[in-house]
ROSE-4610 file (N, C-alpha, C; in Angstrom, 1 decimal, always signed):
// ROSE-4610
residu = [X/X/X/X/X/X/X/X/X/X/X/X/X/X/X/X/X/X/X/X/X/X/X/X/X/X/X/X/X/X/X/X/X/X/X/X/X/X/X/X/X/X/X/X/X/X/X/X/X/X/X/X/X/X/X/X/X/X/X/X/X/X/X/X/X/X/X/X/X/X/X/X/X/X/X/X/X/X/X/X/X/X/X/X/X/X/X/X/X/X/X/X/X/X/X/X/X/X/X/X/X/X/X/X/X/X/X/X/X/X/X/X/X/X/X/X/X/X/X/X/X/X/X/X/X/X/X/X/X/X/X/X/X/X/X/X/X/X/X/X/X/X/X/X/X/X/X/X/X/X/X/X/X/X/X/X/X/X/X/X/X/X/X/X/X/X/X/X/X/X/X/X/X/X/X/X/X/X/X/X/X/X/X/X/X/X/X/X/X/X/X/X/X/X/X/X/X/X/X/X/X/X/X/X/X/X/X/X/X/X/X/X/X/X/X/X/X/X/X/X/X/X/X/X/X/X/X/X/X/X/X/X/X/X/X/X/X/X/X/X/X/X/X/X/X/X/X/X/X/X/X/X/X/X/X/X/X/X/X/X/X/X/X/X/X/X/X/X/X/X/X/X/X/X/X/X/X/X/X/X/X/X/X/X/X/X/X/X/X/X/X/X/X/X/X/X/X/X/X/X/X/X/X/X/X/X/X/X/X/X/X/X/X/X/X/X/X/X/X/X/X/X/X/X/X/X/X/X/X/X/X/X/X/X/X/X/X/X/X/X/X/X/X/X/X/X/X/X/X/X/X/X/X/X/X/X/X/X/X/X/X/X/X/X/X/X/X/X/X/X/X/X/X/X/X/X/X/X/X/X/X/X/X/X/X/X/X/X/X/X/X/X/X/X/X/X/X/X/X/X/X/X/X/X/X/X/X/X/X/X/X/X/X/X/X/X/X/X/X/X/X/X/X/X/X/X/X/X/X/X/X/X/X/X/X/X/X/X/X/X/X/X/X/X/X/X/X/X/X/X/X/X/X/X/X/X/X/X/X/X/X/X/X/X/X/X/X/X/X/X/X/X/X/X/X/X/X/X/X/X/X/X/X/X/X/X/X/X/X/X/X/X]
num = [1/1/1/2/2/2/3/3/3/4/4/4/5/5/5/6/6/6/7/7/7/8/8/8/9/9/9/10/10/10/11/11/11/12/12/12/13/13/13/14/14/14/15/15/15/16/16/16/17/17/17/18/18/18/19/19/19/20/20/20/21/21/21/22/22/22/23/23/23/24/24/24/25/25/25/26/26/26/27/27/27/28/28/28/29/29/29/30/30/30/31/31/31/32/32/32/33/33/33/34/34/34/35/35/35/36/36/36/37/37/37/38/38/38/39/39/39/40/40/40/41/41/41/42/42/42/43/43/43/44/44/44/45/45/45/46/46/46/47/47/47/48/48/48/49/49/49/50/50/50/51/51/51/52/52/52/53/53/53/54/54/54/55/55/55/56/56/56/57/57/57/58/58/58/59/59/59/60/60/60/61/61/61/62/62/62/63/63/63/64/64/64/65/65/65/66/66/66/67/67/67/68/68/68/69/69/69/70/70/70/71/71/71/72/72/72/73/73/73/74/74/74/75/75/75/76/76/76/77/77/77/78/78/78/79/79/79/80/80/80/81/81/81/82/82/82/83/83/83/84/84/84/85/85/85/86/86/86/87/87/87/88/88/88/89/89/89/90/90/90/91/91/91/92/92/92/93/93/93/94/94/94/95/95/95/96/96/96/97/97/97/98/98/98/99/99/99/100/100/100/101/101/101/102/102/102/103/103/103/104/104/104/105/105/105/106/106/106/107/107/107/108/108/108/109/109/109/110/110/110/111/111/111/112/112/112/113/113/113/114/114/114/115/115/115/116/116/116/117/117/117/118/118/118/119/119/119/120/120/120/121/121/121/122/122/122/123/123/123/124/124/124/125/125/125/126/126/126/127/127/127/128/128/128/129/129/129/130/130/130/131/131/131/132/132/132/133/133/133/134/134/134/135/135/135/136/136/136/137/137/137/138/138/138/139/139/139/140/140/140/141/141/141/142/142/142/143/143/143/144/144/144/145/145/145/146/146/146/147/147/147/148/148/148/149/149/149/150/150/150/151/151/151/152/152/152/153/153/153/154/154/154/155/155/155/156/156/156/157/157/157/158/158/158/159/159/159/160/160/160/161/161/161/162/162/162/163/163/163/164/164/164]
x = [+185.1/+186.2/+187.5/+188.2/+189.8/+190.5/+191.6/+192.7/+193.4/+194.3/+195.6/+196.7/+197.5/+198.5/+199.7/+199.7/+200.9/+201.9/+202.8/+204.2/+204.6/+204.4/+205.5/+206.9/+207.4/+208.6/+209.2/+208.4/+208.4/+208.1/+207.5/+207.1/+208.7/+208.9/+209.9/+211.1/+211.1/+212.6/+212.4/+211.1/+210.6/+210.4/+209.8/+209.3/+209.8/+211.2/+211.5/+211.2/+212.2/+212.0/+210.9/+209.7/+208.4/+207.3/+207.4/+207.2/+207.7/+206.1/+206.6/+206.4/+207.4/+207.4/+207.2/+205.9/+206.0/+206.7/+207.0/+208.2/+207.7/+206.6/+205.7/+205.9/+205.9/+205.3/+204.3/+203.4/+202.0/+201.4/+200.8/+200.0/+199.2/+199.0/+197.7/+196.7/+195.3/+194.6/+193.4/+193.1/+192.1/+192.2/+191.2/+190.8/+191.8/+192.1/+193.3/+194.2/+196.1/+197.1/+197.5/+196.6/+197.4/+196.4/+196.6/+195.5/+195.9/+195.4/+195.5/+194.0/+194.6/+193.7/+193.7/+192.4/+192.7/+192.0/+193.0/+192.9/+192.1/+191.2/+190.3/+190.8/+190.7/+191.3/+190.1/+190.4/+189.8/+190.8/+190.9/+191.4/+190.8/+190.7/+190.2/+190.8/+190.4/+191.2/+190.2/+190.0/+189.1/+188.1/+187.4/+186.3/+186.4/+185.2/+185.3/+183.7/+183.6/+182.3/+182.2/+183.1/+183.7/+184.1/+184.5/+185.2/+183.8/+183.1/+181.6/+181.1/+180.6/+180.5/+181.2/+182.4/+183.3/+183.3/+183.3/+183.1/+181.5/+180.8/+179.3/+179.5/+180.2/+180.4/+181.1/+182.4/+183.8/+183.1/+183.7/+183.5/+184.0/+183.4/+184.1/+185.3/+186.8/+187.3/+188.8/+188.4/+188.9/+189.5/+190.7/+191.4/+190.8/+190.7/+190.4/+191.2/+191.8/+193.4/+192.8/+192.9/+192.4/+193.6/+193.8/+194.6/+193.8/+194.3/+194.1/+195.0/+196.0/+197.3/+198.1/+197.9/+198.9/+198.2/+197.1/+196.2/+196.3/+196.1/+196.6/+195.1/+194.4/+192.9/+192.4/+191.8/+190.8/+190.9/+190.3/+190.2/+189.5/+189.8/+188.9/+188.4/+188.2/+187.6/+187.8/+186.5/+186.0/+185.4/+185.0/+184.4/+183.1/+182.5/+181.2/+181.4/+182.4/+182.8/+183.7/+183.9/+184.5/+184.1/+182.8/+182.0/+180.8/+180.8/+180.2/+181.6/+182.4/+183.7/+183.5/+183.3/+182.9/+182.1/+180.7/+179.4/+179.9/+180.8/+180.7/+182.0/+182.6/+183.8/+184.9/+184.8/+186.2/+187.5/+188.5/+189.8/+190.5/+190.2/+191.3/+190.7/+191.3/+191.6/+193.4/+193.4/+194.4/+194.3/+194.7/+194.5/+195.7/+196.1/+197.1/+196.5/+196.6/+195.8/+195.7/+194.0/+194.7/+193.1/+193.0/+191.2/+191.4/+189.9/+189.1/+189.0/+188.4/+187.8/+188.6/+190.1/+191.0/+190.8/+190.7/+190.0/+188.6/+188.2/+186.6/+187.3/+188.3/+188.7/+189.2/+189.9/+190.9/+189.5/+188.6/+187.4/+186.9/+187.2/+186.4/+187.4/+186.9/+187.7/+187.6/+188.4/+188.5/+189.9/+191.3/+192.3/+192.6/+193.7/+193.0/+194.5/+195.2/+196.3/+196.4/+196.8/+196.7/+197.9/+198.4/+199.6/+199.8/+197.8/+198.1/+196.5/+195.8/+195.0/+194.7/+193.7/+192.7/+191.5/+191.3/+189.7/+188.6/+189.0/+187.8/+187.2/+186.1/+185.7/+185.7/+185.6/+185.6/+184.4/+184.8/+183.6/+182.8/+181.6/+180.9/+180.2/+181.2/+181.2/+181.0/+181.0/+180.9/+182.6/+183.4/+184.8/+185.6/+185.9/+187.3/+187.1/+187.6/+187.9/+187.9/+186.9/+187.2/+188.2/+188.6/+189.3/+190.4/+190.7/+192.3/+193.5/+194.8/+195.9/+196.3/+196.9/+197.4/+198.8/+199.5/+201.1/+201.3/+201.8/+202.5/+203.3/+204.4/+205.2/+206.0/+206.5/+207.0/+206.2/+205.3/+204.2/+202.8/+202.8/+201.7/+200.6/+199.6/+198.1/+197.5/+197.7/+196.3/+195.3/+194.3/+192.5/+193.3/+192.6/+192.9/+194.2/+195.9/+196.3/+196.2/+197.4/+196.8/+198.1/+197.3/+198.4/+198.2/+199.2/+199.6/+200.0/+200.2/+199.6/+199.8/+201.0/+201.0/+201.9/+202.3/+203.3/+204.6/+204.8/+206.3/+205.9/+204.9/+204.7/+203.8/+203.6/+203.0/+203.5/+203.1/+203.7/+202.6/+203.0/+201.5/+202.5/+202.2/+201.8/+201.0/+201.6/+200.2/+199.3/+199.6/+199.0/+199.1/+197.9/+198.5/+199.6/+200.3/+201.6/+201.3/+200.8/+200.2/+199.7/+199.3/+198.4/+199.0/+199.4/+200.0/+199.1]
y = [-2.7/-2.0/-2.3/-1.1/-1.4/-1.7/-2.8/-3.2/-2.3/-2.1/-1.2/-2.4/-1.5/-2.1/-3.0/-3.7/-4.6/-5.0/-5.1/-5.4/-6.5/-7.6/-9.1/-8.9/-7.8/-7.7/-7.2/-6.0/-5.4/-6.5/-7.2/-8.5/-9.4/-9.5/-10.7/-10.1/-8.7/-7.9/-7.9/-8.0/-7.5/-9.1/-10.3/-11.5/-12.4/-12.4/-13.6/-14.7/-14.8/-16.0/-16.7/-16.3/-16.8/-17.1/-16.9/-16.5/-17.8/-18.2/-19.2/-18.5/-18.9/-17.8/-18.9/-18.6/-19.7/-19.4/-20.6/-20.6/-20.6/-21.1/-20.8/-19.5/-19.2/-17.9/-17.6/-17.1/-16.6/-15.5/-15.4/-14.3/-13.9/-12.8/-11.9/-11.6/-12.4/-12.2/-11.3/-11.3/-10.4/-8.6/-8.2/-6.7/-5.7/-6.9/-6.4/-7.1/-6.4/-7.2/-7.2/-7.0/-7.6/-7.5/-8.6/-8.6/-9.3/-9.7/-10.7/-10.9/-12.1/-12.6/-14.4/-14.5/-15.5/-16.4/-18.1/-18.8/-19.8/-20.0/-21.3/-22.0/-23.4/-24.7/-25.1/-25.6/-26.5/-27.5/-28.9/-30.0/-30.2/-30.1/-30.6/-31.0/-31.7/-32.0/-31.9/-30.9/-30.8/-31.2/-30.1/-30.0/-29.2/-28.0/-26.5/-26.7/-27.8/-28.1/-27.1/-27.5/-27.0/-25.8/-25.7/-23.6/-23.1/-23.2/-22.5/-22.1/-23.8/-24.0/-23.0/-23.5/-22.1/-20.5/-20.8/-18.8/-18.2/-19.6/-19.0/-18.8/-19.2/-20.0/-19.1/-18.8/-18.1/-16.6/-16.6/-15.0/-14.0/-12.8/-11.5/-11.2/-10.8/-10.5/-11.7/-13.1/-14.1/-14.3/-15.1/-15.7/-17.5/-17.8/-18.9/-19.3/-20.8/-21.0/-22.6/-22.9/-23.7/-24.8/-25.7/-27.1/-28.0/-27.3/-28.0/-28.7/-28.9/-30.0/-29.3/-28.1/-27.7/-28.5/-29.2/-29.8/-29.0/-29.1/-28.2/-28.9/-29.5/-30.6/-28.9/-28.7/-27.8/-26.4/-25.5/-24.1/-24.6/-23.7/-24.1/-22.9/-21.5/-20.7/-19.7/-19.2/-18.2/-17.1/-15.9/-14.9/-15.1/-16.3/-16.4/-16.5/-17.2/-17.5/-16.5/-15.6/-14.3/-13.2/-13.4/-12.5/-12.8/-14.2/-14.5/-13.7/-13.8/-13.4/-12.4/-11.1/-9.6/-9.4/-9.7/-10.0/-10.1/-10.6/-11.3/-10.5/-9.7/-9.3/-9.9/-11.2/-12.2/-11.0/-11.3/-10.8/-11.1/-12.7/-12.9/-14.3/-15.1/-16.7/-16.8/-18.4/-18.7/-19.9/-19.9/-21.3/-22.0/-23.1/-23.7/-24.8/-24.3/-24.4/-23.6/-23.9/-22.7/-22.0/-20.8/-20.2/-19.5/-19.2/-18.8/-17.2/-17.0/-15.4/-14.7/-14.5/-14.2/-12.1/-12.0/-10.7/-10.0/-10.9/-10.7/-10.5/-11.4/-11.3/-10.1/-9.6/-8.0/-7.1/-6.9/-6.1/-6.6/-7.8/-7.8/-7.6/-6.3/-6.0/-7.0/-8.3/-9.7/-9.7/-10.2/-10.5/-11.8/-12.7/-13.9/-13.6/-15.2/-15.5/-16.6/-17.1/-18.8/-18.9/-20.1/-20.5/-19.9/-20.2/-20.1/-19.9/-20.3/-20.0/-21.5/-21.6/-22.9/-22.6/-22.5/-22.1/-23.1/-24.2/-25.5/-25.6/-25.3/-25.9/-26.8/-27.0/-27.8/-28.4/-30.1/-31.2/-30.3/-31.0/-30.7/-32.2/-32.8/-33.8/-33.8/-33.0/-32.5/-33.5/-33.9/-34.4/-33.3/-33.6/-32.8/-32.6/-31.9/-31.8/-30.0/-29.8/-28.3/-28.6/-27.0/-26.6/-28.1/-28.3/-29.2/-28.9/-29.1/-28.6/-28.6/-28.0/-28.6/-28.0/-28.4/-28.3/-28.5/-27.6/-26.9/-25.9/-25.3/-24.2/-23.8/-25.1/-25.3/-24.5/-24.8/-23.9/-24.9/-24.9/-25.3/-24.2/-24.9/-23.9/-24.2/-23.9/-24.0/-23.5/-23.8/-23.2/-21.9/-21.1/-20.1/-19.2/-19.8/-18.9/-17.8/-16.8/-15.4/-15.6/-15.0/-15.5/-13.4/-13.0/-12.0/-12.2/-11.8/-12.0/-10.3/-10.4/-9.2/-9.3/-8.5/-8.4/-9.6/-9.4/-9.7/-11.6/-11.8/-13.1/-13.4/-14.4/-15.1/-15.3/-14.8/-15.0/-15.6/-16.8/-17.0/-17.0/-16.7/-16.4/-17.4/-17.6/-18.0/-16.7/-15.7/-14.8/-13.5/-12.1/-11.4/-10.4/-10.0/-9.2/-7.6/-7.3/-5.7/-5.0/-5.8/-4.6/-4.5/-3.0/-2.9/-2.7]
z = [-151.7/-151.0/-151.6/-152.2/-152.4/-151.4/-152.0/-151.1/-151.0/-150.1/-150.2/-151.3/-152.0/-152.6/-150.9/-151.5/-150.5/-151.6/-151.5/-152.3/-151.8/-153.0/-152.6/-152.5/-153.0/-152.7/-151.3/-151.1/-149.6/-148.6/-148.3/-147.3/-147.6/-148.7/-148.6/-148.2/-147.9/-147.6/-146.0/-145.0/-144.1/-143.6/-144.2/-143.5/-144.5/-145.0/-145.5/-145.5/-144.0/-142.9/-142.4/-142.7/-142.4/-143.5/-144.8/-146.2/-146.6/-147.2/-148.6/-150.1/-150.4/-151.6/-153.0/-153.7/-154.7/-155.9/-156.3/-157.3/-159.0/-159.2/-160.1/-161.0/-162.7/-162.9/-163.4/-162.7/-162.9/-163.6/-164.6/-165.3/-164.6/-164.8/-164.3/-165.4/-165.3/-166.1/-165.5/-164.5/-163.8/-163.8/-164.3/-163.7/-162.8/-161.9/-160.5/-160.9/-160.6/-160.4/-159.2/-158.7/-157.3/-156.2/-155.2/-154.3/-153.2/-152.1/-150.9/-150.3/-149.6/-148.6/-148.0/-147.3/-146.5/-147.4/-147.3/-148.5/-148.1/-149.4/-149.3/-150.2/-150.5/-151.6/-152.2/-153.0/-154.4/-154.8/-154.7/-155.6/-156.7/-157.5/-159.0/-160.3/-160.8/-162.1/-163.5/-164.1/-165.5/-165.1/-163.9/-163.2/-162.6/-163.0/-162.8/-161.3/-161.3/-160.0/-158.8/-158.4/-156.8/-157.2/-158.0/-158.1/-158.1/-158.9/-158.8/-157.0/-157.0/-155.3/-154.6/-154.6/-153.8/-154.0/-155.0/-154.6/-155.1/-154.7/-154.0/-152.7/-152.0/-150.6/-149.7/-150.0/-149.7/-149.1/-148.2/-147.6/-148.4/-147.9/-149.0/-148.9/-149.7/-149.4/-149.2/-149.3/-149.8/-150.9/-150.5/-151.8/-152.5/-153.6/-154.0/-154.7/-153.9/-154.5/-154.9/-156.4/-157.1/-157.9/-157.2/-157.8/-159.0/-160.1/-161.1/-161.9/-160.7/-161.2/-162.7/-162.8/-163.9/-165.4/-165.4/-166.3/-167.7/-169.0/-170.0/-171.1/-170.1/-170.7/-171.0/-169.9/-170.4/-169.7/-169.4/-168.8/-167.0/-166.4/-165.2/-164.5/-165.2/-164.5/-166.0/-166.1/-167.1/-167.0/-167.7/-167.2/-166.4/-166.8/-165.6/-164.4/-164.0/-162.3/-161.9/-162.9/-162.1/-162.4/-163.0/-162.2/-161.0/-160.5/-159.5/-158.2/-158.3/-157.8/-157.4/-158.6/-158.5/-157.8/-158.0/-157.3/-155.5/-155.7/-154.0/-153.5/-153.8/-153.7/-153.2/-154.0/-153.5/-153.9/-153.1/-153.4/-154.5/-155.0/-156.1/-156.0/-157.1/-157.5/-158.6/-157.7/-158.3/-158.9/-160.0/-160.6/-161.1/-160.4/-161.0/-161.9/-163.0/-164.7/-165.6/-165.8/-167.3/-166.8/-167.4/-167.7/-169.4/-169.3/-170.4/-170.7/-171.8/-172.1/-171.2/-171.5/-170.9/-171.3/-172.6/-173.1/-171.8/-171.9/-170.8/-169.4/-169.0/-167.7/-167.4/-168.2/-167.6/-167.6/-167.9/-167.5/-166.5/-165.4/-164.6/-163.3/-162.0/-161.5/-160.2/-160.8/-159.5/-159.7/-159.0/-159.5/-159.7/-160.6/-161.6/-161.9/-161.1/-161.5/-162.0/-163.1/-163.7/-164.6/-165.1/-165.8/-166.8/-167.5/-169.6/-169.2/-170.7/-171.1/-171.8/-172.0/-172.8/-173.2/-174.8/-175.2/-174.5/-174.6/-173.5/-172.5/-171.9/-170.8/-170.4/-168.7/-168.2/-167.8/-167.5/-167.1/-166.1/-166.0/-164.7/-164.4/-163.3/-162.4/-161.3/-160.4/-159.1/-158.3/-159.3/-158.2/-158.3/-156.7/-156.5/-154.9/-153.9/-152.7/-152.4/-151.9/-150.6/-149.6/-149.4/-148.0/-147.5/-149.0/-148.1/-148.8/-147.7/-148.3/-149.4/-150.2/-151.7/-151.8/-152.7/-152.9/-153.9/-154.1/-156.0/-155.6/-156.3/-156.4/-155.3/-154.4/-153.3/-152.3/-152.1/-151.0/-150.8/-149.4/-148.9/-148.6/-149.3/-149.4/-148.5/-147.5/-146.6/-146.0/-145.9/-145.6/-144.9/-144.4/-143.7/-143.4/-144.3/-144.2/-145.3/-145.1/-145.8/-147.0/-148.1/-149.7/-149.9/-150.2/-151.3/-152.6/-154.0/-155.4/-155.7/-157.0/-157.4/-158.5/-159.1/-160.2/-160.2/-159.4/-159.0/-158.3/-158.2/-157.7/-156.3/-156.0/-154.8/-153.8/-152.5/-151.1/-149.9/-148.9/-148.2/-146.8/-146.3/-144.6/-144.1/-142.4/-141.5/-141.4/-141.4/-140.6/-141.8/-141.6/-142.6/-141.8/-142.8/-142.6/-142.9/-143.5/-143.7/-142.4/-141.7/-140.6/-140.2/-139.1/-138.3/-137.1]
């Protein structure tokens, strides 16, 4: 199912004041540039474990917002786990890190926001933490609220802002 386009800009003229707006600048490496939805976590550090896990896991239509501490070690999501993504019609991932087969990614229609790029894979150790807060780009991630992701940048909400 397509999203409707939502505008990070339109929301920030309309719900400033309730809007964390992250400060980060983010590439678009995914299929889609722009997407929303309600957010699930990953802690991890050069350990792509739990991203897998998670977006076998994650409901359709979900965001997967992935703390990889800005790490520059290895990649932490590649064309394989976004096309498990596709498959499941997650909404999007975000990775604060780097990913892979960045070429492979823009054919796959998942949206895929991350720092940079790293030809390396990552460990597979099974550490890191699900569904807990994380903090980067002056913005609190938390399980269940709703993130927007588009051109223009990242915006999260408690609640989503589009429906009327």
């Amino acid at each position: 199912m397509e999203q409707p386009l939502v505008k990070t800009t339109d929301l920030c003229d309309d719900f400033s004041d309730i809007l964390q707006i992250c400060s980060l600048q983010w590439r678009s490496f995914g299929g889609k540039d722009f997407f929303h939805g309600t957010i699930y976590t990953v802690d991890v550090l050069n350990d792509n474990t739990h991203v897998r896990s998670s977006l076998e896991e994650i409901p359709e239509g979900a965001v997967l917002v992935v703390d990889g501490r800005n790490s520059d070690y290895c990649a932490l999501l590649g064309d394989n786990l976004a096309a498990i993504a596709e498959k499941r019609n997650i909404a999007g991932i975000i990775v604060h890190g780097r990913v892979r087969d960045a070429g492979d990614l823009k054919t796959i229609p998942v949206g895929v926001f991350a720092l940079g790029t790293h030809p390396k894979k990552s460990v597979k150790q099974g550490k890191g933490q699900k569904n807990v807060t994380l903090q980067f780009g002056h913005v609190n991630w938390i399980p269940g609220d709703y993130v927007y992701a588009d051109e223009d940048g990242i915006v999260v909400a408690k609640n989503p802002l589009h429906i009327k």
